[in-house]
C-alpha positions, -999 to +999 in steps of 0.1 A: -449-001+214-481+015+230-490+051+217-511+072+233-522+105+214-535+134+233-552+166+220-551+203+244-571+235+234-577+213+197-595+187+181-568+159+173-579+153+135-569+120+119-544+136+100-527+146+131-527+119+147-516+099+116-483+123+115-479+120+153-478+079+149-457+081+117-432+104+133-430+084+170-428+053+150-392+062+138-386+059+173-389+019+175-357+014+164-342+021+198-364-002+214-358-035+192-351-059+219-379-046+243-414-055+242-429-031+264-423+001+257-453+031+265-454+066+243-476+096+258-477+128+229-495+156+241-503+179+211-521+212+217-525+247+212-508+274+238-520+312+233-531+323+264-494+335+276-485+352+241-500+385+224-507+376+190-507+348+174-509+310+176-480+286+194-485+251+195-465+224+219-458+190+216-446+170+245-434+130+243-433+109+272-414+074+268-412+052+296-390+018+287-369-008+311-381+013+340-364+045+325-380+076+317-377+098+287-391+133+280-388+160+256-411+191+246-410+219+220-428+250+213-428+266+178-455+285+157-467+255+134-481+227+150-456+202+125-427+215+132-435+209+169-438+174+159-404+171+137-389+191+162-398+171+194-396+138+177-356+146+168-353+160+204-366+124+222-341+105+194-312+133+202-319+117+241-320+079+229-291+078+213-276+097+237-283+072+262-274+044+238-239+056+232-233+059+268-248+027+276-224+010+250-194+033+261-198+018+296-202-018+285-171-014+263-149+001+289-157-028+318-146-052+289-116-033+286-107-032+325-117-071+325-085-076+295-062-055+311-072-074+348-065-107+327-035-094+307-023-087+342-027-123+356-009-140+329+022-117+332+029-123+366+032-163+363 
């Protein structure tokens, strides 16, 4: 898994992007059986549309088997961006896990009934 860590209106301190990689790497168990697998975070400060005080976004970008992945959150401390974006992106995965395994299970059930099917009529 390829990370790539981008700061926007801050300095991306090595504690930051330390958290950023610890939380994204929770993420690789989704990906187990594929080797290339790219991760864009964009981290970053966003006060010119609010009155007072800071907000700070995090977006994540994940791009594996030719499907795209994207989630992005907006809250007043720049961490709980992170948690909150991170859970969003593995809310999405396993989403598209369970459907993916839905699907598989349900052809295997039309192909047992198709076969049930042929044996009763001999």
């Amino acid at each position: 898994m390829k990370i790539n860590i981008k700061g926007t209106n801050i300095s991306l301190t090595p504690s930051i992007s330390e958290y950023v990689e610890k939380k994204v790497n929770m993420l690789e168990k989704f990906f187990h059986n594929i080797d290339e697998v790219l991760v864009n975070v964009e981290v970053g400060k966003t006060t010119k549309h609010h009155k007072s005080g800071d907000f700070f976004r995090a977006e994540i970008q994940v791009i594996a088997n030719g499907q795209t992945y994207y989630a992005v959150s907006e809250t007043e401390d720049l961490y709980a961006s992170i948690d909150k974006v991170k859970d969003d992106i593995a809310q999405e995965l396993s989403s598209k896990k369970r459907k993916t395994m839905r699907l598989f299970r349900r052809g295997g059930a039309k192909i047992k009934e198709l076969l049930r099917g042929l044996r009763g009529q001999k």
